[in-house]
Steps between C-alpha positions, in 0.01 A plus 500: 500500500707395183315437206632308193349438150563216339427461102216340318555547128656798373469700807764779541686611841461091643700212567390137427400316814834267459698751561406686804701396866442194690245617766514811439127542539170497765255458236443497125189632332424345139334809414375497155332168500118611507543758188778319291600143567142375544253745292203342380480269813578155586462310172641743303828543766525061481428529092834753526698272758440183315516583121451215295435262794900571668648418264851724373300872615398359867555756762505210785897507504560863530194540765702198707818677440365840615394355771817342600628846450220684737603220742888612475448878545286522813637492853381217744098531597504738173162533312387451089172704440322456195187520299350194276162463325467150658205474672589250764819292620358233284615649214882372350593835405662632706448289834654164357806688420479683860433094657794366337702246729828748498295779669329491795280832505222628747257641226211747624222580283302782434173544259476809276185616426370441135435836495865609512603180250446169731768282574722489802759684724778246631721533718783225585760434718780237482489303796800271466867577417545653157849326498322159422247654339762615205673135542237329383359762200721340262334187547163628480611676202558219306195291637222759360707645264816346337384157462157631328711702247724220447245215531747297719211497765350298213714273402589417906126359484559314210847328578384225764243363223793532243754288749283239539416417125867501451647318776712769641875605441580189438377426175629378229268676217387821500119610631312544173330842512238657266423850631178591282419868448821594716565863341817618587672192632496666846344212694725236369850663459485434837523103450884628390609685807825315640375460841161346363676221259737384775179418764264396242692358178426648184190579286458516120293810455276496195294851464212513280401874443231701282668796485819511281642785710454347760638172404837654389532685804446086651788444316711724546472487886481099552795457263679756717460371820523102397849589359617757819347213669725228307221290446534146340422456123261274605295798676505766246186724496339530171208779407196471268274714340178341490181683362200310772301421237698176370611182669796536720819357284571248751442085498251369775690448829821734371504652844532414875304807620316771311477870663236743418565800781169711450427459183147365515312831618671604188350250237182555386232276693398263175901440399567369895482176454638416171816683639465250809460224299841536301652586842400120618553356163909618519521443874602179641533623842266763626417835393547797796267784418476853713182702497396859633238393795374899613200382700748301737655836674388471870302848542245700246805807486698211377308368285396803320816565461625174347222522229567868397877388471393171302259702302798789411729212389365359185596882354865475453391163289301694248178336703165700568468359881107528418521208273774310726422532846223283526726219366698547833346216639487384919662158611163264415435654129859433463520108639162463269712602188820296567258144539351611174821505353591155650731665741473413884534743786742342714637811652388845550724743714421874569744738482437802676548879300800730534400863569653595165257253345242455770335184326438142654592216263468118462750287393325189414678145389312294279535153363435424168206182445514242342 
């Protein structure tokens, strides 16, 4: 037989997976995984895979890409052998990736005995054609990956809620917009993308941000794209730095629709509702809020999961997820806070997790009282 190595890091002598022949190949061995790729077990292998809750250091696209590219390189009835630390098919690493829609494996499992490290021994073969298989990775791709990075995904739940408070493409003023604690403007720029204005008429993005970095980099990016986008005066964007601790510089009912797109779990418990208050006092409308929901994944493995990658997120903010993750609060706890706040539940939507950020989330639409 032919053997080929393939590289992982700086190995010398191999070739990257990409790059080797179109079925060219029985089988292929991921070799190292047991002493390098997953050392220190399960947790410690997801901890690596989802740094900082998937965010910008997720490994979720290259793992779907490499196995696009495992796909490519073996002959028909071909076989992928590996090694994982999961205990059980339950488990999203590896077998959601292995499950996705474009590939259509029969996986065989194997136990390894704690005594030589636990985990299992897979082996899988591709049932269906690998031409369709590759046809439909791209799409995949940007379904748990792309949109995440991008937050499209999240602004796709968003724009039926924004269509209706504004009537559509076909009106006359602009859909007033406050996007509170919006960071980098990536949510919103996308209220500027040509295709978007044209079906839904155009929004008048105000961003209210904490972080002065962060708010220039707003700027910077929802200028940009409003003016590639040749938006009307009308619908400018404008940016504000806003320390949380005063009033929001807005009159009562200055907006149609307030935004705050997880930013809750990341207020301290005790300042939650007088942020919720301002955000009904400036919204005539309704105010759309998303929240982290980890306990709604559909298996234990799942869950588990979600709440390490919730609990790993608050890091990148500078936030010790021992004094934030009990403010992650489920669906009822949440509903209880909005009525406090004189805002009613009229809507609350899941939306399922990507596996680059394998979360479940609420969008909820509330309506201010009174």
């Amino acid at each position: 037989p032919r053997v080929q190595g393939v590289a992982w890091g700086s190995d010398a002598g191999a070739r990257a997976l990409r790059e080797l022949p179109t079925e060219g190949f029985d089988i292929v061995i991921e070799a190292s995984a047991m002493d390098r790729q997953m050392l220190g077990g399960l947790v410690a292998y997801q901890n690596r895979f989802y740094p900082y809750g998937g965010h910008s250091q997720s490994l979720a696209g290259d793992f779907l890409l490499n196995l696009a590219s495992v796909v490519r390189v073996l002959r028909p009835v071909g076989k992928f052998a590996f090694l994982t630390k999961a205990a059980s098919e339950d488990e999203v690493l590896p077998f959601a990736f292995l499950n996705l829609p474009n590939f259509d494996w029969d996986i065989r499992t194997t136990p390894i005995e704690e005594a030589a490290g636990g985990g299992l021994v897979c082996i899988c073969e591709m049932r269906a054609g690998k031409a369709q298989a590759l046809a439909a990775t791209p799409a995949i791709f940007a379904r748990e990956c792309t949109d995440e990075m991008n937050r499209r995904r999240y602004f796709e739940a968003l724009r039926p809620h924004l269509r209706a408070l504004s009537g559509g493409a076909g009106a006359r003023e602009p859909l007033r917009v406050l996007d509170y604690g919006g960071g980098n403007g990536s949510l919103f720029s996308w209220a500027y993308d040509p295709d978007i204005m044209a079906a839904d008429g155009p929004r008048r993005v105000t961003l209210l941000e904490s972080n002065p970095e962060l708010a220039e980099q707003a700027r910077e990016r929802l200028q940009a794209q409003a003016s590639a986008s040749a938006a009307p005066a009308s619908a400018a964007p404008s940016v504000c730095a806003h320390t949380d601790s005063r009033p929001w510089p807005f009159e009562d009912g200055a907006f149609d629709v307030v935004v705050l797109a997880f930013v809750l779990h990341h207020v301290p418990e005790a300042e939650r509702p007088v942020l919720l208050r301002e955000a009904r006092r400036v919204a005539s409308g309704a105010v759309l809020v998303m929240e982290d929901q980890p306990q709604a994944a559909e298996t234990e493995c799942a869950r588990n999961l979600a709440w390490l990658v919730t609990e790993e997120h608050f890091r990148p903010f500078g936030q010790d997820p021992a004094d934030f993750v009990a403010g992650v609060l489920q669906d009822d706890a949440w509903r209880a806070l909005f009525s406090e706040c004189c805002l009613d539940t009229e809507a609350a939507e899941p939306l399922g997790g990507t596996l680059r950020h394998p979360v479940p989330h609420l969008l909820y639409k509330l309506a201010p009282r009174g």
